[in-house]
N, CA, C and O atoms as a printed pandas DataFrame, in Angstrom:
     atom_number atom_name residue_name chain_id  residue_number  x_coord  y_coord  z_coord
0              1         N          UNK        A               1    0.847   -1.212    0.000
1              2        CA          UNK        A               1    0.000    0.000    0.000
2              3         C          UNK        A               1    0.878    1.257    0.000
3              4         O          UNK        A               1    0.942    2.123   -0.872
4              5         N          UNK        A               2    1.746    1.149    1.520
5              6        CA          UNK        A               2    2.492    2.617    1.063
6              7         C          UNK        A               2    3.352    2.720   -0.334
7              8         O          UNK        A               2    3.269    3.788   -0.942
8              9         N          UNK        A               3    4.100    1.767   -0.832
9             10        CA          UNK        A               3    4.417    1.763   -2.060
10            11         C          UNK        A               3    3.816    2.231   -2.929
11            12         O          UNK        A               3    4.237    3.241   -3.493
12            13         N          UNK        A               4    2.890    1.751   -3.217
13            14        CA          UNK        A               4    1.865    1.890   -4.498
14            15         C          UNK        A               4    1.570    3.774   -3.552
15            16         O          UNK        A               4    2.260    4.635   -4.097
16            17         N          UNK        A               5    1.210    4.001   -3.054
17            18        CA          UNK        A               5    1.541    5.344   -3.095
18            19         C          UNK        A               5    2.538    6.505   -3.511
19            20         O          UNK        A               5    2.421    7.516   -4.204
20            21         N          UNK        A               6    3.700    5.851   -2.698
21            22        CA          UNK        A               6    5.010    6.613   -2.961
22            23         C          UNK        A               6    5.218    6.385   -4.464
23            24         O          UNK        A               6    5.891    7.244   -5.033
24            25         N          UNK        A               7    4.698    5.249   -5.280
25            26        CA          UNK        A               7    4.559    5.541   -7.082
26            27         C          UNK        A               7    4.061    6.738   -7.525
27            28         O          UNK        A               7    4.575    7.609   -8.226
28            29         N          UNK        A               8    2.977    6.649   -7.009
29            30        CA          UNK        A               8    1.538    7.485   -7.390
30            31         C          UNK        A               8    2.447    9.083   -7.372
31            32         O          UNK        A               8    2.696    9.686   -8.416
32            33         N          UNK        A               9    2.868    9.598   -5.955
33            34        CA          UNK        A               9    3.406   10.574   -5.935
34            35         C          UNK        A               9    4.348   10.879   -6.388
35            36         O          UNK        A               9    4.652   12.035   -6.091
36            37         N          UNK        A              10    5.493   10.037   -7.447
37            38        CA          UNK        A              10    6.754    9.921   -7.989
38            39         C          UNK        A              10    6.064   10.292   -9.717
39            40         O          UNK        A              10    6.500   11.011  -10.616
40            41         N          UNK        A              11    4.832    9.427   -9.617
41            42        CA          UNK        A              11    4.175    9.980  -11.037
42            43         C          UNK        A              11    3.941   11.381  -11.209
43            44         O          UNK        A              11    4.653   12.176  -11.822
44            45         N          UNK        A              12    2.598   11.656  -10.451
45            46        CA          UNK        A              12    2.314   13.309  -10.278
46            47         C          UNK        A              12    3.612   14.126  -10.421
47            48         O          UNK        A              12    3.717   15.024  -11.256
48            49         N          UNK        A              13    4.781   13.711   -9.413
49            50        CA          UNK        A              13    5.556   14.460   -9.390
50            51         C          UNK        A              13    6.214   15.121  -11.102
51            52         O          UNK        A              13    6.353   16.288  -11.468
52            53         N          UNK        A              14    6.465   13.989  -11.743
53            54        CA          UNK        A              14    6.890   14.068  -12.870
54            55         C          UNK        A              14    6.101   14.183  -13.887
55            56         O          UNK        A              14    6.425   13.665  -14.955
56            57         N          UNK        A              15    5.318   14.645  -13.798
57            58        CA          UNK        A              15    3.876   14.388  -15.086
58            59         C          UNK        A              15    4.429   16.344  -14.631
59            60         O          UNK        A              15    5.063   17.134  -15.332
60            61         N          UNK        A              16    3.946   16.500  -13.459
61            62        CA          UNK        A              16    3.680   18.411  -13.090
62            63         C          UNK        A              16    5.443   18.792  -13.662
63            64         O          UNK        A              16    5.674   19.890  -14.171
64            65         N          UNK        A              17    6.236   18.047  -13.539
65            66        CA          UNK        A              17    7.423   18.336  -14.342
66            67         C          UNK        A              17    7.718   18.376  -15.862
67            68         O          UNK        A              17    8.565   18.974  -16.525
68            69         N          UNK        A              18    6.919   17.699  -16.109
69            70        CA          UNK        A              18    6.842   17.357  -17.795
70            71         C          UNK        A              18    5.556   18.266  -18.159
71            72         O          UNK        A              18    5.133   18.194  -19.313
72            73         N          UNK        A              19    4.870   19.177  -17.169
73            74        CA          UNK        A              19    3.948   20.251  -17.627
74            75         C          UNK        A              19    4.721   21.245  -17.970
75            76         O          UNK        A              19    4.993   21.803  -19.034
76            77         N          UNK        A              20    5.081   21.387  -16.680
77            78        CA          UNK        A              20    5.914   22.873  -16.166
78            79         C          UNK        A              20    6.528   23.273  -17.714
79            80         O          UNK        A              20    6.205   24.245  -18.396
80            81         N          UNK        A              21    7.604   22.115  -18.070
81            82        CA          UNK        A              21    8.655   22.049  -19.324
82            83         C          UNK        A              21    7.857   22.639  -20.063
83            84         O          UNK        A              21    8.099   23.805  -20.371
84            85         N          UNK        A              22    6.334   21.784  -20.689
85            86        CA          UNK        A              22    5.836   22.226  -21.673
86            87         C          UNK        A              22    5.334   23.705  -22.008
87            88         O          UNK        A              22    5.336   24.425  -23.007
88            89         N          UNK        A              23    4.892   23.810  -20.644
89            90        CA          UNK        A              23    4.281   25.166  -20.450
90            91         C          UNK        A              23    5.356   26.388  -20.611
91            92         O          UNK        A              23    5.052   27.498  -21.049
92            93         N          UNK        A              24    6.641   26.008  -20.192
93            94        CA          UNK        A              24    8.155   26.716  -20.163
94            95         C          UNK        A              24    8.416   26.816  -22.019
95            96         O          UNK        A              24    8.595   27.964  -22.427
96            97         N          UNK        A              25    8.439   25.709  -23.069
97            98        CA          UNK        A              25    8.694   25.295  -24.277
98            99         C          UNK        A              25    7.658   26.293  -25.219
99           100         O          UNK        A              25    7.951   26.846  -26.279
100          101         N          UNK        A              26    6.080   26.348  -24.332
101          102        CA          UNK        A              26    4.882   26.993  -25.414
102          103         C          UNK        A              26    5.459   28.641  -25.294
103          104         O          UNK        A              26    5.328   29.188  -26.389
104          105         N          UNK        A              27    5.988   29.451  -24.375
105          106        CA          UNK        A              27    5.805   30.393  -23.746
106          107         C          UNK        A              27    7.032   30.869  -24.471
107          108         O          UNK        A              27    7.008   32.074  -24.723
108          109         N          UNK        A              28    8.021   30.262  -24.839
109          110        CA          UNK        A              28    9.936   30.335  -25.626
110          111         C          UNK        A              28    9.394   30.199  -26.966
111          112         O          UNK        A              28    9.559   31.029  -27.860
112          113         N          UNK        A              29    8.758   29.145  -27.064
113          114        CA          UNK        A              29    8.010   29.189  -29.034
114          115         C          UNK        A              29    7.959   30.769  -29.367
115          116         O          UNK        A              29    8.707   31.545  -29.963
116          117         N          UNK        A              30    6.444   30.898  -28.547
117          118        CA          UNK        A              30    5.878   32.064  -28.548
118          119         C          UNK        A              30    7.226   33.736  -29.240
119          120         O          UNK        A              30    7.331   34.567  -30.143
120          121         N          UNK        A              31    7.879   33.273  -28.033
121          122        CA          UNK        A              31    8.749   34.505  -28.099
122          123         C          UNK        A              31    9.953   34.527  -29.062
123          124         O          UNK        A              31   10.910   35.292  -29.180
124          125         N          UNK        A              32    9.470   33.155  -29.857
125          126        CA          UNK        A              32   10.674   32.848  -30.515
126          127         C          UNK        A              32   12.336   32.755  -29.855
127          128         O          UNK        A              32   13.420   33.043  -30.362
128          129         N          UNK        A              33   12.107   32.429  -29.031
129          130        CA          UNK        A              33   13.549   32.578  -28.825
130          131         C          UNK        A              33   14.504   30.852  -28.794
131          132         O          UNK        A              33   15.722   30.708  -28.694
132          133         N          UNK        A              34   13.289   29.601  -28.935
133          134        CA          UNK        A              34   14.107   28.607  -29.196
134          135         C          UNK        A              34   15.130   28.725  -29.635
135          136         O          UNK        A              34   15.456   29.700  -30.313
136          137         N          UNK        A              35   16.015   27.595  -29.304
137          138        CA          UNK        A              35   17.503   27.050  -29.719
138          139         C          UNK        A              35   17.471   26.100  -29.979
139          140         O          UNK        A              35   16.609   25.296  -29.625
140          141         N          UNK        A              36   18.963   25.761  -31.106
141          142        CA          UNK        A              36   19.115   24.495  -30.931
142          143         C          UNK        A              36   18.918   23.323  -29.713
143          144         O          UNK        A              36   18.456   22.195  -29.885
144          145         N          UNK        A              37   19.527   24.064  -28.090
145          146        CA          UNK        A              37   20.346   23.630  -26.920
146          147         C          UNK        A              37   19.010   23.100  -26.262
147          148         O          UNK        A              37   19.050   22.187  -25.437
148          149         N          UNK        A              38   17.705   23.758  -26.689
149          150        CA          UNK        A              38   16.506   23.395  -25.683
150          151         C          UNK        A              38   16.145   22.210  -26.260
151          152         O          UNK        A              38   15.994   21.230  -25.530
152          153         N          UNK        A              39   15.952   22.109  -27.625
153          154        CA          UNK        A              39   15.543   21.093  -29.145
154          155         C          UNK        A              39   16.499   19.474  -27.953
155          156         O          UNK        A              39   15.846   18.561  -27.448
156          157         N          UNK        A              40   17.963   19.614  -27.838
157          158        CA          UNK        A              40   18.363   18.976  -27.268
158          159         C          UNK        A              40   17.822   18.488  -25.587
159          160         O          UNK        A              40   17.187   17.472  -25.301
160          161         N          UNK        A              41   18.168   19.256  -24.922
161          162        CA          UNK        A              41   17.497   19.305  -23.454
162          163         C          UNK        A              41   16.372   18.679  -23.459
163          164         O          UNK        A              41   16.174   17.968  -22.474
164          165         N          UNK        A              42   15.173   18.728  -24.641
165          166        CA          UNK        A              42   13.669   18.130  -25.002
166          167         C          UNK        A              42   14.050   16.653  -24.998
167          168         O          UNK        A              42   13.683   15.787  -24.205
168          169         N          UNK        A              43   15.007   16.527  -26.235
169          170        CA          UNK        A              43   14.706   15.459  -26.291
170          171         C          UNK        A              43   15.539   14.435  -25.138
171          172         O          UNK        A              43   15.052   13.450  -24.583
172          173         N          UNK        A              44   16.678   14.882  -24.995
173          174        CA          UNK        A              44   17.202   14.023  -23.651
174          175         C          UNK        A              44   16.173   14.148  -22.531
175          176         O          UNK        A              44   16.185   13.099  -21.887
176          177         N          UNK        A              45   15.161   15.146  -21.976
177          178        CA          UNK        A              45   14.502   14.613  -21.081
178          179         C          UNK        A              45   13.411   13.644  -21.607
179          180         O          UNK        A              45   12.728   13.175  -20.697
180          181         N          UNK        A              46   13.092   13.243  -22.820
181          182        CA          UNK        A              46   12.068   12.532  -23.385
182          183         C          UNK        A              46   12.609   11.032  -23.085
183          184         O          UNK        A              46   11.942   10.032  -22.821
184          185         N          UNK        A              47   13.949   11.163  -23.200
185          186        CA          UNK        A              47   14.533    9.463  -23.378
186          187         C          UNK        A              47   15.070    9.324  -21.600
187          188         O          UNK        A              47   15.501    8.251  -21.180
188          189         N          UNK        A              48   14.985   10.275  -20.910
189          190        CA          UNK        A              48   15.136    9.802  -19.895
190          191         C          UNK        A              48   13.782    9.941  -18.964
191          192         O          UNK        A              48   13.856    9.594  -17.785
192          193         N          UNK        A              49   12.690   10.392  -19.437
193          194        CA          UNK        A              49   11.314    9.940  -19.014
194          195         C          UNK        A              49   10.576    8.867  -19.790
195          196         O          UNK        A              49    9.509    8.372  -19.427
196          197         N          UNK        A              50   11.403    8.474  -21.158
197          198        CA          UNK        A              50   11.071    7.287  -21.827
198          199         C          UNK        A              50    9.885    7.730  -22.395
199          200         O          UNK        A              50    8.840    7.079  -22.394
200          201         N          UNK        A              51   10.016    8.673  -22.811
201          202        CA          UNK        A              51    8.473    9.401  -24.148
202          203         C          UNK        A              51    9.449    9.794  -25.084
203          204         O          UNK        A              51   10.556   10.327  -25.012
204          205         N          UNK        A              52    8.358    9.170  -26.431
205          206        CA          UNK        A              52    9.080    9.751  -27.905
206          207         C          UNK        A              52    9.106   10.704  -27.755
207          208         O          UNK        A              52    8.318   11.413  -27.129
208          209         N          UNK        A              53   10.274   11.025  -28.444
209          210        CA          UNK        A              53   10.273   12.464  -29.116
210          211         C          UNK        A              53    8.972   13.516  -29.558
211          212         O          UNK        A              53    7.866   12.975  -29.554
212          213         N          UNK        A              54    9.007   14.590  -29.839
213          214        CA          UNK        A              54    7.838   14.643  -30.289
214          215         C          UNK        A              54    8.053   15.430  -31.726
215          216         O          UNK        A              54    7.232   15.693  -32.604
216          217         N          UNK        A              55    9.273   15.670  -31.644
217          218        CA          UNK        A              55    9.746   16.555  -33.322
218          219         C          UNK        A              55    9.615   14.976  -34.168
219          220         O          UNK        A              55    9.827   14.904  -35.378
């Protein structure tokens, strides 16, 4: 039981992390100011949260 909790909250945790990013990524579009360096940063956090890519 406490396990299967301490998941639960390891999920949330990282889902509101993988918002934050996105919400951080829509807001840099916007202003144009992407880089190559973020393009990177994206996708290494994708393969180390184990989600495709999305380019």
């Amino acid at each position: 039981m406490y396990k299967e909790l301490q998941d639960k909250k390891q999920n949330a945790l990282l889902l509101s992390l993988r918002e934050q990013q996105d919400l951080y990524m829509a807001a840099a579009n916007k202003k144009g100011v992407l880089k190559t360096t973020t393009r990177l940063q994206r996708q290494a956090t994708d393969r180390y949260f184990a989600r495709p890519v999305s380019w």
